[in-house]
C-alpha positions as a Markdown table, in Angstrom:
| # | Residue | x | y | z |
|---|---|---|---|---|
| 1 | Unk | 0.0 | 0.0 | 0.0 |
| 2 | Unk | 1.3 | 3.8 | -1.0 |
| 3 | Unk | 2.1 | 6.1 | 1.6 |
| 4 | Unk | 0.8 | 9.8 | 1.7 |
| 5 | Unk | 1.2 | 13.0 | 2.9 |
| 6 | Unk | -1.3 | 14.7 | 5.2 |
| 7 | Unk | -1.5 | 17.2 | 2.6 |
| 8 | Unk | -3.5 | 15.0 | 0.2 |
| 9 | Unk | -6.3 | 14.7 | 3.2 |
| 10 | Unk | -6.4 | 18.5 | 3.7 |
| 11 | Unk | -9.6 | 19.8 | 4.0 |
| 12 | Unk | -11.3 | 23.5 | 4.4 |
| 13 | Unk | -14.8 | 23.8 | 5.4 |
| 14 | Unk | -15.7 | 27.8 | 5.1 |
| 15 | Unk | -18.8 | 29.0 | 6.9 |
| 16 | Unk | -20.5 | 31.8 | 8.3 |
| 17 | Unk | -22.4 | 31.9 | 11.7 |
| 18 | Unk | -25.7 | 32.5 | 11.7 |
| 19 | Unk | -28.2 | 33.4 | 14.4 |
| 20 | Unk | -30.2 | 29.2 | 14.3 |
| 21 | Unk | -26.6 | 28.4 | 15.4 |
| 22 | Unk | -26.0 | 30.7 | 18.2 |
| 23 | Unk | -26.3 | 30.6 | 22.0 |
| 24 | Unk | -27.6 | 33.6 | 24.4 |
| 25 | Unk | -24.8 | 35.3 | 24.4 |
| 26 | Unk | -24.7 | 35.5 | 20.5 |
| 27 | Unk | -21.4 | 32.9 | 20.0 |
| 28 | Unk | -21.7 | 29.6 | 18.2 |
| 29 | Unk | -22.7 | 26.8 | 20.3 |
| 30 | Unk | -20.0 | 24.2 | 20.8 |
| 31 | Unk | -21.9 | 21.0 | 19.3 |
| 32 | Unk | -22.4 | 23.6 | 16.6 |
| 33 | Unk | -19.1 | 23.4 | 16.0 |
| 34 | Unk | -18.0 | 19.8 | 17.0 |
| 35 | Unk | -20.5 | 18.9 | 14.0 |
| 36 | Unk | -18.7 | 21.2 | 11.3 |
| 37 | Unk | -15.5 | 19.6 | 12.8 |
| 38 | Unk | -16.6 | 16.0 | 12.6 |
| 39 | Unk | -17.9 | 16.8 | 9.0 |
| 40 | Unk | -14.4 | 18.3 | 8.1 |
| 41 | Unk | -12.4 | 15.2 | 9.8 |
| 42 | Unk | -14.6 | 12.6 | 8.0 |
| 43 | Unk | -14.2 | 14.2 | 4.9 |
| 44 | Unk | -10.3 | 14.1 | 5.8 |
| 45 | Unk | -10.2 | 10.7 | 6.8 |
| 46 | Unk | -12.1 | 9.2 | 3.6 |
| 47 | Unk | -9.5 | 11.2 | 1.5 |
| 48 | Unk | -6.8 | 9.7 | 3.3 |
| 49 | Unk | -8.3 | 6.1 | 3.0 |
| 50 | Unk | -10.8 | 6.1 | 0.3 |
| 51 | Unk | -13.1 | 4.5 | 2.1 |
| 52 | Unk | -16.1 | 4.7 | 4.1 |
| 53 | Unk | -15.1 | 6.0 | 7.7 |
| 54 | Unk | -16.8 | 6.0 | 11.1 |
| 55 | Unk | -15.8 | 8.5 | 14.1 |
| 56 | Unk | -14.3 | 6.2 | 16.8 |
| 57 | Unk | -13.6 | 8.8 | 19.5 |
| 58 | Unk | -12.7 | 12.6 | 20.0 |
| 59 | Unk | -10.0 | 12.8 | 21.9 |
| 60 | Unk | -9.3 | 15.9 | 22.5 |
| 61 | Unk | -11.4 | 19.5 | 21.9 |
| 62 | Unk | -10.2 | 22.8 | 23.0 |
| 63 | Unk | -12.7 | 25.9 | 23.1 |
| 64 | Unk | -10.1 | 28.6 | 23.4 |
| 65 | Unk | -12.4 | 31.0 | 21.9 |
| 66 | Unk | -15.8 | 31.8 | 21.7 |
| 67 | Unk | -16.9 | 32.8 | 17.9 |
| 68 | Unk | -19.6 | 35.3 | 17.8 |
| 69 | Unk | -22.9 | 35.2 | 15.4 |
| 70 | Unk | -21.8 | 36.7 | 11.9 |
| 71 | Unk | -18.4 | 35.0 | 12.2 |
| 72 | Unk | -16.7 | 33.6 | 9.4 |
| 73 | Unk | -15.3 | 30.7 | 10.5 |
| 74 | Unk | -12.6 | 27.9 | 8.8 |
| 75 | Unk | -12.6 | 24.6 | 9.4 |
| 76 | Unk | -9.0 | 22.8 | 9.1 |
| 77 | Unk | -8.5 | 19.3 | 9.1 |
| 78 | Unk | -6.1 | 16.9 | 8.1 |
| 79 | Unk | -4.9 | 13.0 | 8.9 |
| 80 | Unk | -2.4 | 13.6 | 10.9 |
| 81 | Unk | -0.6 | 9.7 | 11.3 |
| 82 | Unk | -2.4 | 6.5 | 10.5 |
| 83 | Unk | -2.3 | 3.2 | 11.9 |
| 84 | Unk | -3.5 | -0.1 | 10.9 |
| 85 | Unk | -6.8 | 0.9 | 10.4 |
| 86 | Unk | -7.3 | 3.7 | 12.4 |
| 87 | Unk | -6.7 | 7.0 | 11.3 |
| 88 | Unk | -6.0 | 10.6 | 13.8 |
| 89 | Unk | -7.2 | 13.4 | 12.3 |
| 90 | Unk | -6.2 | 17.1 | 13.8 |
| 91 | Unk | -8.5 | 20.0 | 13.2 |
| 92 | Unk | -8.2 | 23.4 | 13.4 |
| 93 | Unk | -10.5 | 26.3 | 13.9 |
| 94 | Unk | -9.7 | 29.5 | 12.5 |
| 95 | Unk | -11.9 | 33.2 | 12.9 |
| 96 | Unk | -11.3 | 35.8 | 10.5 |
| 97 | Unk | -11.6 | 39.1 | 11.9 |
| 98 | Unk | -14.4 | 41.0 | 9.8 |
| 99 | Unk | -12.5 | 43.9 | 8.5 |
| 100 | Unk | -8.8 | 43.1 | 8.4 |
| 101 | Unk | -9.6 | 39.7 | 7.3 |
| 102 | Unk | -7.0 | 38.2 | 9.5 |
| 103 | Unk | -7.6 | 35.2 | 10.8 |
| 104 | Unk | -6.8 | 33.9 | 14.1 |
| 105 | Unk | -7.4 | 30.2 | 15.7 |
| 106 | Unk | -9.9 | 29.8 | 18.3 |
| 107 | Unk | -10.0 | 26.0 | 18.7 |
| 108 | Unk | -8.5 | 22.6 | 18.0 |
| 109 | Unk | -9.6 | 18.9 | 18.3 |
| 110 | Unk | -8.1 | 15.6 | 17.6 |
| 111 | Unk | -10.8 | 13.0 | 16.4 |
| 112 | Unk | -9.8 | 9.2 | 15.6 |
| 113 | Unk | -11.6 | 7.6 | 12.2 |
| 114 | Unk | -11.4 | 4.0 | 11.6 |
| 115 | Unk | -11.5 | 2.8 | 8.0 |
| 116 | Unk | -14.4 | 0.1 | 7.1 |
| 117 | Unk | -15.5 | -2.1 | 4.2 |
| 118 | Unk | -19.0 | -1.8 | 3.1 |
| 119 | Unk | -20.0 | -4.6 | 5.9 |
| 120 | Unk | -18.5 | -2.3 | 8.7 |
| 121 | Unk | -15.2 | -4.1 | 9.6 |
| 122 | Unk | -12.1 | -2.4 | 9.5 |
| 123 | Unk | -9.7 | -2.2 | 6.5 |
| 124 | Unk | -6.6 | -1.2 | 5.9 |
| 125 | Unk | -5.2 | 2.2 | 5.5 |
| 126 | Unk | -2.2 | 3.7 | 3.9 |
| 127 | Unk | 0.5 | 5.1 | 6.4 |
| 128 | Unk | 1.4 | 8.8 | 6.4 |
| 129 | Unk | 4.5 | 10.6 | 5.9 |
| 130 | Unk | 5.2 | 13.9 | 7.7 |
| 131 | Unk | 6.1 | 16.3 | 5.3 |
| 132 | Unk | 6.5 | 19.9 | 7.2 |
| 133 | Unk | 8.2 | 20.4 | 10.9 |
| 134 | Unk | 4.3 | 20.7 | 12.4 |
| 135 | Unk | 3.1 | 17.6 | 10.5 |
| 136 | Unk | 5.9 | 15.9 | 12.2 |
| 137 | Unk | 5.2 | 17.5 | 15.8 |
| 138 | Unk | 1.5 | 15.9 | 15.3 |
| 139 | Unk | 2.6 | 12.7 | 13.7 |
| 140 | Unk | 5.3 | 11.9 | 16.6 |
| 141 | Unk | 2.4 | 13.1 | 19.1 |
| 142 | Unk | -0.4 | 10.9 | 17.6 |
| 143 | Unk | 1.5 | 7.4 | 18.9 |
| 144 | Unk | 1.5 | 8.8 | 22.2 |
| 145 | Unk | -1.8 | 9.5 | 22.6 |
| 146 | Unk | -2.7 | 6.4 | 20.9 |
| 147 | Unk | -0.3 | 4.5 | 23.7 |
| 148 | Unk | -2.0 | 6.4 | 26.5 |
| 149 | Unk | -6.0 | 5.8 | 25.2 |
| 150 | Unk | -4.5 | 2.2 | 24.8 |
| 151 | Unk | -3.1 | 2.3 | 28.5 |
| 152 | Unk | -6.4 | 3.7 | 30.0 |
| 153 | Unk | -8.3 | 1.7 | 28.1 |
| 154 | Unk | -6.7 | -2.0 | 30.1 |
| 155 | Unk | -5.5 | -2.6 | 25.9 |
| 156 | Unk | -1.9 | -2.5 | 27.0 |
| 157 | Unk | 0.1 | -2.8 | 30.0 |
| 158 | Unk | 2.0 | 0.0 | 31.2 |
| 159 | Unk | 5.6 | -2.0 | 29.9 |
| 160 | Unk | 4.1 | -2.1 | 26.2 |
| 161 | Unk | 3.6 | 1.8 | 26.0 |
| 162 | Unk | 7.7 | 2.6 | 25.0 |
| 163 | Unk | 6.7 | 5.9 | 23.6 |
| 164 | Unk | 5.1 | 7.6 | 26.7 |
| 165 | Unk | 7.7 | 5.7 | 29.2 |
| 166 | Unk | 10.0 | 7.8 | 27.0 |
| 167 | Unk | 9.1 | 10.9 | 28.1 |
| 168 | Unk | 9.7 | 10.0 | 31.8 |
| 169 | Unk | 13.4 | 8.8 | 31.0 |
């Protein structure tokens, strides 16, 4: 199986937020935006593996920022290492300020995909190859978090989990 680079999974999901999406305070609600994300990652994740995909978990969601009603708001995701038939997806969340047209990032979220045939069992996806200095950051990152879900999870003992015992050496 060909390898790939996140690049080919990139994917930009440009929207604007409108007032059906907003909370009392006037900022988009968070499972507002955990369904644009999941959209964006999926989309990501069949790009990567050209198959159907499924969400397997989040892992990790940040609201650093809230995004107010007439926002335009960019969804970034791309696969960010694969395993055997699992796939980590990072997303970012960018704002663009409304009259410099800067953007800044709000929010980030890691979601897992896992690869499946048309009867739902899992398939095999092609690796990944780290192509810029943050693609590597993520990819390096993504076994370690794998390791620990693994960990907490009873999956693996503590011995089996070599990359997070190398951070404590």
């Amino acid at each position: 199986m060909n390898s790939k680079h996140p690049s080919e999974s990139l994917t930009i999901l440009t929207d604007l937020v409108l007032p059906s999406e907003t909370n009392p305070l006037n900022n988009l609600f968070g499972g507002e935006l955990l369904a644009r994300m999941d959209r964006a990652a999926s989309i990501a994740a069949r790009r990567h593996s050209r198959r159907i995909v499924v969400t397997a978990s989040v892992n990790h969601v940040a609201f650093n920022r809230a995004i107010s009603l007439g926002s335009v708001v960019t969804v970034e995701a791309k696969v960010s290492r694969s395993f055997k038939s699992s796939m980590e997806v990072f997303i970012d969340v960018w704002v663009e300020d409304r009259e410099s047209g800067s953007r800044t990032k709000a929010n980030e979220a890691i979601y897992t995909f896992v690869a499946v045939d048309d009867t739902g069992r899992p398939v095999e996806v092609p690796p990944i190859v780290p192509e810029t200095e943050l693609e590597i950051q993520r990819f390096d990152a993504a076994l370690r978090r794998k390791q620990l879900s693994l960990l907490l999870a009873g999956k693996i003992k503590p011995s089996d989990a070599t990359e997070l015992k190398a951070l404590f050496l």
